[in-house]
N, C-alpha and C positions, 0 to 999 in steps of 0.2 A: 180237368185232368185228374184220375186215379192216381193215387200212389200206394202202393199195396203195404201193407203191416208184416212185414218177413223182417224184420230184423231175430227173431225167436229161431224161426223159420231159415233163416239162410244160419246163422248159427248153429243150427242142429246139423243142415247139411254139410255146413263145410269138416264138423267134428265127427260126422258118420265118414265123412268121405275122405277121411286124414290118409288111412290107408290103398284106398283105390288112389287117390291124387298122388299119393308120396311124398308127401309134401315133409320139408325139418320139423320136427314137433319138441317142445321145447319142455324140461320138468321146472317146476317153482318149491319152493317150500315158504311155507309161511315162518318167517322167520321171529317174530315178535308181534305187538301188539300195545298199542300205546293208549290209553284212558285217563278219563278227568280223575280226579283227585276224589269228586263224590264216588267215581264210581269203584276205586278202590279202596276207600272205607267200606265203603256199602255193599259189595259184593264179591268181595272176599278176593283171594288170587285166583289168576286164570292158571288154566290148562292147554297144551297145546297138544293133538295128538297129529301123525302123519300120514293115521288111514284109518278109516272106518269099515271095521271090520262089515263084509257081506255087502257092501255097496264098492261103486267105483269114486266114491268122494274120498280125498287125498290131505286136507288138510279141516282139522276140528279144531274149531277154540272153547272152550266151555268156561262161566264163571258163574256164581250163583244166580244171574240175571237171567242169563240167555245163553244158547249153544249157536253158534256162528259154522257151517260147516262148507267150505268154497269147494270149488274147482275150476280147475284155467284150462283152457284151451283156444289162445291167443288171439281169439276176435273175440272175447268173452269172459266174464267171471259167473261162472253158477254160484250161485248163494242162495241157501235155506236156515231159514231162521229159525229157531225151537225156542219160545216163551216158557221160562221154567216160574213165572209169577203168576200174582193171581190177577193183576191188572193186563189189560192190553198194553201192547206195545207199537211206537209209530218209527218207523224208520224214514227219516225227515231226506230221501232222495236229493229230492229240489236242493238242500244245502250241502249234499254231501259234495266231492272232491275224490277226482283220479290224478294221483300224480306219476306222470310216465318214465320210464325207464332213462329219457336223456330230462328227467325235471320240470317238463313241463306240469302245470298246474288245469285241469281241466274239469270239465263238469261231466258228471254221471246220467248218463239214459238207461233208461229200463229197455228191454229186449221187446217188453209188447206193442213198444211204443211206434205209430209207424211214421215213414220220413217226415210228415209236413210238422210232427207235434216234434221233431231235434232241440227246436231251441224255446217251446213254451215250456209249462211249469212241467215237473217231475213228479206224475202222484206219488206219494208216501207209499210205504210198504206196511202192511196193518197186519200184526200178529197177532190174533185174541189170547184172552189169558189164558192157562194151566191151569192146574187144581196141585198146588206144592204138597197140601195136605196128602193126597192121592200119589205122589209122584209124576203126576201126569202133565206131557204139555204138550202145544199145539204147536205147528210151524207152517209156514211160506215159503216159497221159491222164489225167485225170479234172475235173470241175467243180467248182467252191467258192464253198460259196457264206455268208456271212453269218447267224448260227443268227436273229439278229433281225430277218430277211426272213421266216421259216418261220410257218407258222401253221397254225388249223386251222379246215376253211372245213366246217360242218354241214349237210350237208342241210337243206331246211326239211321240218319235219314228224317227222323222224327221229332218233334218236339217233347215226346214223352220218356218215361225212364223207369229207374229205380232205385232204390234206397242198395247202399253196398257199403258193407266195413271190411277195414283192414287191418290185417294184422297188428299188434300191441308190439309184437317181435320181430325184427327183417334181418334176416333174408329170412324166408319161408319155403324158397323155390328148389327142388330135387338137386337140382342141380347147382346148390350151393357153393361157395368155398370154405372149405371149413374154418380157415383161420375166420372170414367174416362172422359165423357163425359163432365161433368161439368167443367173439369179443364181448358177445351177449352174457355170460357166463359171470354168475359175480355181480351184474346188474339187480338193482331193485328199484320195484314201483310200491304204489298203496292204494290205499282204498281207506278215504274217511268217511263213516258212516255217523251222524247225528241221533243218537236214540233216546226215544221222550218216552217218559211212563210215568207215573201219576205223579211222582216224588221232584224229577228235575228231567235234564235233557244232558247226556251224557255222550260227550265223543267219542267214540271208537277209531284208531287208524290201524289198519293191518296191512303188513308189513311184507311182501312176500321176496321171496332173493331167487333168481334162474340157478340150477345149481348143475343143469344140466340139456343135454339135445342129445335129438337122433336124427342122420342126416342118412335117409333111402340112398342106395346103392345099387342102380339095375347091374351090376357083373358081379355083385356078390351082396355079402347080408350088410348092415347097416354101419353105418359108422358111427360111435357113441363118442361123445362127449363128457367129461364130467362124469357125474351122479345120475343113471337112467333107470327106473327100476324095469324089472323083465318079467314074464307072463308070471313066472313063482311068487312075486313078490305080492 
């Protein structure tokens, strides 16, 4: 039996497809950012910014190690990493931690990963070094996503199937209630990430807080929630 590698893949579509589906979509803000002790002798204070400017990436953390720049879109964390050293750097997956909106504690997948590999090892995520002298640095992508999103959606009739995530956030559905919606608001998750480079192995947890939704409206235009930003912003 196949099992096809779309976790990347269904991912893209369901975030191309937010506005054909009309589905609630929800805003986050990375709210904080918590590190070892090495790593804030050693890498001075972070910065957070809430958009990067000429991309659609919404939340940057920068410190003198690395630049960390996410985006959510609720089956999903895009993350690209930018090496501002002169070593490689290993982003230790397998050890990292998603903690969910109601606390659970759960383990991180890569998006390229496909169903049968959910619960073997997590490859690393491997940044090559920069050139600091230069100002120059290199970076990765990849998605992460929550192993207790993943599932496995069967055929009817068949033994076969496929790999399917869901939402990080419920309700999702057009046809939401808003109060349900609302109670989301104010919620936070994380994301602990383990990062080794030549010196130590330094935790990262980032922080992010819902601060906001849009719930589609077929009789008229959207219903906001909270903090949404709008085409200007």
């Amino acid at each position: 039996m196949r099992y096809p590698r779309l976790f990347v893949v269904l991912t893209a579509a369901l975030l191309a497809g937010c506005t054909a589906f009309q589905s609630v979509s929800y805003n986050t803000k990375l709210q904080s950012v918590e590190r070892s002790d090495h790593a804030k002798t050693q890498y001075g204070d972070y910065t957070l910014a809430q958009k990067e400017p000429g991309t659609d990436a919404q939340q940057v953390y920068e410190d003198d190690l690395l630049r960390a720049i996410w985006g959510f879109d609720n089956t999903s964390l895009r993350l690209t990493v930018e090496n501002k050293s002169a070593y490689s750097l290993r982003v230790r997956l397998d050890k990292g931690t998603f903690v969910m909106p109601d606390g659970r504690r759960v383990r991180l997948l890569r998006g390229d990963m496909g169903y049968p590999e959910r619960d073997g090892a997590v490859p690393p995520l491997i940044v090559p070094s920069g050139d600091p002298i230069l100002g120059s640095s290199t970076s990765v992508s990849v998605h992460l996503l929550p192993r207790s999103t993943v599932e496995f959606a069967r055929r009817s009739g068949t033994t076969s199937g496929y790999g399917t995530t869901e939402a990080i956030l419920q309700p999702t559905d057009a046809g939401a209630d808003s109060a349900a919606v609302s109670q989301n608001i104010g919620r936070r998750f994380s994301v602990t990430l383990p990062v080794e480079n030549r010196e130590a192995i330094d935790n990262y947890t980032f922080v992010f807080k819902v601060i906001g939704a849009k719930i589609p409206n077929s009789d008229g235009g959207p219903q906001v929630l909270g903090t949404y930003p709008t085409a200007e912003d």
